[in-house]
LUMNUKE-182025 format. One record per residue (C-alpha): chain; residue number from 0; residue in one letter; y, z, x. Coordinates in steps of 0.1 Angstrom, whole numbers, padded with zeros to 4 digits, always signed. Layout:
N
A,NUM,a,Y,Z,X;
...
END
This chain:
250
A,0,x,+2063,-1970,-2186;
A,1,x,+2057,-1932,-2189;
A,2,x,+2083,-1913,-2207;
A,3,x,+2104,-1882,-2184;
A,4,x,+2099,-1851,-2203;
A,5,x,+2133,-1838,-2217;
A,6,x,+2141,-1804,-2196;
A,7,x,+2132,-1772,-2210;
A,8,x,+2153,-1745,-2223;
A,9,x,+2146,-1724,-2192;
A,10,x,+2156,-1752,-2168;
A,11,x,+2183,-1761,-2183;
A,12,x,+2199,-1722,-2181;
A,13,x,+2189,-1722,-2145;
A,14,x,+2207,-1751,-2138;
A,15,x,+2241,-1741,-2149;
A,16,x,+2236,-1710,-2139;
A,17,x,+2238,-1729,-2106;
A,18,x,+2267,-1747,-2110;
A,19,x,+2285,-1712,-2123;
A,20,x,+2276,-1693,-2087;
A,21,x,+2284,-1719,-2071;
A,22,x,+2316,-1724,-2083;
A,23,x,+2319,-1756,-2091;
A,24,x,+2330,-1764,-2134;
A,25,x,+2345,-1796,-2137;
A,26,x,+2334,-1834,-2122;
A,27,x,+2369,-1847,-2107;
A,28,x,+2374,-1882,-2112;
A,29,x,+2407,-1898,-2127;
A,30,x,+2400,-1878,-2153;
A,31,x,+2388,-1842,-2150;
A,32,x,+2354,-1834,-2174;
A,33,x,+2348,-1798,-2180;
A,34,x,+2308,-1793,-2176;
A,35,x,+2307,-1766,-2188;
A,36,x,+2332,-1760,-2217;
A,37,x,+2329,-1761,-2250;
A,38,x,+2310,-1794,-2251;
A,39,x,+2286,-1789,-2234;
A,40,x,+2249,-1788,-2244;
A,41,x,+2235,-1760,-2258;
A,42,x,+2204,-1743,-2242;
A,43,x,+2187,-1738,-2283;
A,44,x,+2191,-1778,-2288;
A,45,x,+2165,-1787,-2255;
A,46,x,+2127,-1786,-2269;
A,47,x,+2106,-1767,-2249;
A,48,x,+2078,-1791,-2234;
A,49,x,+2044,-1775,-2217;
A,50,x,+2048,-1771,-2186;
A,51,x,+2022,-1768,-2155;
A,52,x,+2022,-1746,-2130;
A,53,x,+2010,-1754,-2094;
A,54,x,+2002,-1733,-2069;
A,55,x,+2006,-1736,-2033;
A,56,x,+1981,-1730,-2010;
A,57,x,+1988,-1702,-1985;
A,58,x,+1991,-1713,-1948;
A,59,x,+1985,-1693,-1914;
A,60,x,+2007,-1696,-1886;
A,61,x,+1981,-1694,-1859;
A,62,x,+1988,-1670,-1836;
A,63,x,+2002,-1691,-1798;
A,64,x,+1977,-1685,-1769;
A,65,x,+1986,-1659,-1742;
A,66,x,+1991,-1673,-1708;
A,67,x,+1995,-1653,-1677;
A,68,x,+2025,-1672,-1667;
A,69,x,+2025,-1652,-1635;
A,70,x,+1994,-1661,-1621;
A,71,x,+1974,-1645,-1595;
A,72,x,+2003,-1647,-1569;
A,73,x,+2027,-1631,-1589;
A,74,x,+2064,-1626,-1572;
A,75,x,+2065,-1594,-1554;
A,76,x,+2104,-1594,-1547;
A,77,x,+2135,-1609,-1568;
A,78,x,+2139,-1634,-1537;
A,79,x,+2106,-1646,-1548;
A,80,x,+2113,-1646,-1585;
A,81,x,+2139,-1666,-1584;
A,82,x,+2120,-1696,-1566;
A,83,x,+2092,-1687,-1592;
A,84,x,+2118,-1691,-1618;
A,85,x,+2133,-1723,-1608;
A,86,x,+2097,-1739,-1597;
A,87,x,+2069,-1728,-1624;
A,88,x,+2062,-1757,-1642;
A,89,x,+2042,-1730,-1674;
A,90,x,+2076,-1714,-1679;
A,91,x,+2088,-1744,-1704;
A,92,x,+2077,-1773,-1720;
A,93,x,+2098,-1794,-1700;
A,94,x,+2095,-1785,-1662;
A,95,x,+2115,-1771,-1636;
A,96,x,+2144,-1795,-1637;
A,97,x,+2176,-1779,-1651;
A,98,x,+2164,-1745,-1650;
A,99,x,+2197,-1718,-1645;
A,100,x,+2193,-1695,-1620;
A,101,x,+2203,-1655,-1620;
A,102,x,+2226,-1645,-1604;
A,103,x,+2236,-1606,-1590;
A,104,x,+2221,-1583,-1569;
A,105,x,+2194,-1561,-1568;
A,106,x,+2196,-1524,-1576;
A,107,x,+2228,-1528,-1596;
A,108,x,+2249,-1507,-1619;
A,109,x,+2240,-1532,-1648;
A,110,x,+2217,-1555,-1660;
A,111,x,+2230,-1581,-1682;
A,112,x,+2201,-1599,-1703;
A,113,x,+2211,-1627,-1726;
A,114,x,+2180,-1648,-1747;
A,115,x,+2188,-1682,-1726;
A,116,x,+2219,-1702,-1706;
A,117,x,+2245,-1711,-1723;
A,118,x,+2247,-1751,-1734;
A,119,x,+2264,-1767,-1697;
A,120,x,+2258,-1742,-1674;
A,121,x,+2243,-1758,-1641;
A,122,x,+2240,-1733,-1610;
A,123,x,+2260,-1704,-1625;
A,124,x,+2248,-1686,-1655;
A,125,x,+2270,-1676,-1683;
A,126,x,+2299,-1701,-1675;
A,127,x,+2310,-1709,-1706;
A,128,x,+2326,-1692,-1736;
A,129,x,+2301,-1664,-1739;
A,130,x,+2305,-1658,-1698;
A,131,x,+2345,-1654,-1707;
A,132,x,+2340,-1633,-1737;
A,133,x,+2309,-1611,-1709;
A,134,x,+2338,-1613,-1684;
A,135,x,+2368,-1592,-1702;
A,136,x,+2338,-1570,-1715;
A,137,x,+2329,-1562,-1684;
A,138,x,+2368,-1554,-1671;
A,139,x,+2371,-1533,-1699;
A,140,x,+2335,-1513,-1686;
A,141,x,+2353,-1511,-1654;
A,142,x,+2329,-1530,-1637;
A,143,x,+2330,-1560,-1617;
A,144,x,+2309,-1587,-1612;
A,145,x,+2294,-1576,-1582;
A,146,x,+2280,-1549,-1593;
A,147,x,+2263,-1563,-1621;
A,148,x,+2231,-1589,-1618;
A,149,x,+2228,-1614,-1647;
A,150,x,+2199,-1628,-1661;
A,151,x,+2187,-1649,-1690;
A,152,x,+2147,-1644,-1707;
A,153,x,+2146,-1673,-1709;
A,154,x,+2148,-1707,-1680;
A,155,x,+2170,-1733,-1697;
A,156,x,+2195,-1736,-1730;
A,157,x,+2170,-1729,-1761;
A,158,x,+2182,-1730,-1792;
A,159,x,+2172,-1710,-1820;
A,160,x,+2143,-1702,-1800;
A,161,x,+2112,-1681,-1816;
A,162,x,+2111,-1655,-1790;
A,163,x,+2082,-1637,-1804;
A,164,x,+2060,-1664,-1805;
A,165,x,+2071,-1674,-1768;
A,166,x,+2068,-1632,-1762;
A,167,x,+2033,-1634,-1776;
A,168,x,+2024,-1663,-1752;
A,169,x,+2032,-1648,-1720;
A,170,x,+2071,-1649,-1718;
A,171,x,+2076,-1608,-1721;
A,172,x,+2052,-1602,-1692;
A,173,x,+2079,-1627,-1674;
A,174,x,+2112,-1608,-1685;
A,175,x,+2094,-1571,-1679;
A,176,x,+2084,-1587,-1640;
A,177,x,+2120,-1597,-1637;
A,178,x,+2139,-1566,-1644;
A,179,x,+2111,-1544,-1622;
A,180,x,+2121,-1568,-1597;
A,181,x,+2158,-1569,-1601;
A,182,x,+2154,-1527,-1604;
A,183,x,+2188,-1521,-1623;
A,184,x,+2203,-1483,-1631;
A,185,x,+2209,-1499,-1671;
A,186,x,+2200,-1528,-1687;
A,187,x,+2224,-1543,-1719;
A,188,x,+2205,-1570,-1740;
A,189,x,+2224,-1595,-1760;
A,190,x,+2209,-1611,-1785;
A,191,x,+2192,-1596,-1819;
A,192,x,+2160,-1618,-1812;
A,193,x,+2155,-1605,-1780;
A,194,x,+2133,-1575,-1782;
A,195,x,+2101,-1591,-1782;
A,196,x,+2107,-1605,-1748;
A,197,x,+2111,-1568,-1738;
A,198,x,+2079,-1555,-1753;
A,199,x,+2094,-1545,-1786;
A,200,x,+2088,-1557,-1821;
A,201,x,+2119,-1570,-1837;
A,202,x,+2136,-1546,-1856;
A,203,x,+2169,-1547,-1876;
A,204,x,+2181,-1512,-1862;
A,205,x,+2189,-1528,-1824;
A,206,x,+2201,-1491,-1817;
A,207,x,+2167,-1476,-1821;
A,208,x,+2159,-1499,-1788;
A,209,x,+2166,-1470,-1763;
A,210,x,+2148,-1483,-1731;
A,211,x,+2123,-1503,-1711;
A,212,x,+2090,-1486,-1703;
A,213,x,+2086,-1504,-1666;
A,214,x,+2047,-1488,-1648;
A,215,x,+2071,-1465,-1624;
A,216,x,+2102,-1457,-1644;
A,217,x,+2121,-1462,-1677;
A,218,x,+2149,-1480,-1675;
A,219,x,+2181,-1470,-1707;
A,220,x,+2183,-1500,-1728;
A,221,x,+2211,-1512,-1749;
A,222,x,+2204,-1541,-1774;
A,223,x,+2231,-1558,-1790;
A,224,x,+2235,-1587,-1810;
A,225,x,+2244,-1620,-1789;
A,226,x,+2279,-1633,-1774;
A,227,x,+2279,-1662,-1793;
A,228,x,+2273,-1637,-1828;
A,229,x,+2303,-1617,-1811;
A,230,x,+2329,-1647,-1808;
A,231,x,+2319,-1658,-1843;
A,232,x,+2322,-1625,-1858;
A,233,x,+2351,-1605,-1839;
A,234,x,+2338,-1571,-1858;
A,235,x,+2309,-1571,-1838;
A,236,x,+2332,-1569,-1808;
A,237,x,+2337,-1531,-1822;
A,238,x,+2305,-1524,-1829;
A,239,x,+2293,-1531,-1798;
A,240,x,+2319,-1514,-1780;
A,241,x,+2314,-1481,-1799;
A,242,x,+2277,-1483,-1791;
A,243,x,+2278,-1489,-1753;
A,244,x,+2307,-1453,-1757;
A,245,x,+2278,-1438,-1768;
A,246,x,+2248,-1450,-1752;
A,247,x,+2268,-1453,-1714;
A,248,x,+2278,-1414,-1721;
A,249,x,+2242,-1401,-1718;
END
């Protein structure tokens, strides 16, 4: 039977050092024990034991492989797009079925871009929480819903979804189509992982993100972070209300 080597000083520091940050002192049973009062072992009486160091190798992340996801007959209005969006099987890894349509209409005051559907929503994008929370922003902008066209980057509800590496295999090409298609006055992006599905790195200044740079025209850009973010974290309500003062005075 081989013998477990005692911890070292070093360890042992770390480890209640742990416990400290965390909070936690004391093991609650029917009696409380103090771990870390006066009793408890001191660091200087551990003997230090050798100790090997291993290194891990370092791994690449290979790089996905671009697709042109829209082919050689690529849509040339947004009535096309949206049977292209509903009916390309490359778009996702699971196929047409369940795919959430936009919804809007062309040429509108607004674009509203989110990263993907919200969990439940069948033939009406944005219908849950987050499409309450986009509704009363919306009054408050004065605009109504007919004079805004809403669209997701993305076909179905994808969770914590690695947008550049879906960006970086064909799935910007696929937004930039859509909102040449859709041809809005403004577009507002929700979502702080979104930019690479516009053609922009990811960056943690989302106001630096100022527009999209369509062949004809560039179209003003406002990036925020997502509804969800915003009904977690009510401050970013404000912040995103003192941006689009700003960016929709211009």
């Amino acid at each position: 039977m081989n013998a477990i080597d005692p911890p070292t000083k070093a360890e042992l520091e770390a480890t209640l050092d742990w416990w400290r940050l965390a909070g936690v002192s004391h093991d609650f049973a029917e009696d409380a024990t103090d771990w870390l009062g006066a009793d408890e072992v001191s660091p200087s009486d551990v003997q230090p034991v050798e100790r090997r160091q291993v290194e891990a190798e370092p791994t690449e992340t290979p790089e996905p492989e671009r697709i042109d996801l829209l082919g050689e007959n690529a849509p040339a209005d947004l009535d096309s797009f949206h049977r292209f969006w509903l009916e390309a099987p490359g778009l996702d890894t699971i196929g047409p079925r369940g795919r959430v349509s936009p919804r809007g209409p062309a040429n509108a005051a607004l674009m509203v871009l989110v990263i993907d559907p919200e969990e439940g929503d069948g033939d009406h994008l944005l219908s849950g929480p987050q499409g309450n929370l986009l509704e009363r922003i919306l009054s408050a902008m004065g605009l109504g819903e007919d004079q805004v066209y809403f669209a997701s980057a993305l076909p179905r509800p994808t969770p914590m979804a690695d947008t550049a590496a879906l960006a970086a295999g064909g799935m910007d090409a696929v937004t930039l189509r859509h909102i040449d298609l859709a041809s809005p006055k403004r577009v507002v992006a929700f979502g702080s992982n979104i930019p690479p599905l516009l053609g922009h790195a990811l960056t943690k200044e989302l106001s630096d993100l100022r527009e999209i740079n369509q062949t004809s025209r560039s179209i003003p850009l406002l990036v925020s972070e997502g509804l969800d973010s915003m009904i977690a974290m009510p401050r970013l309500k404000a912040r995103f209300w003192r941006r689009w003062i700003e960016w929709s005075a211009d």
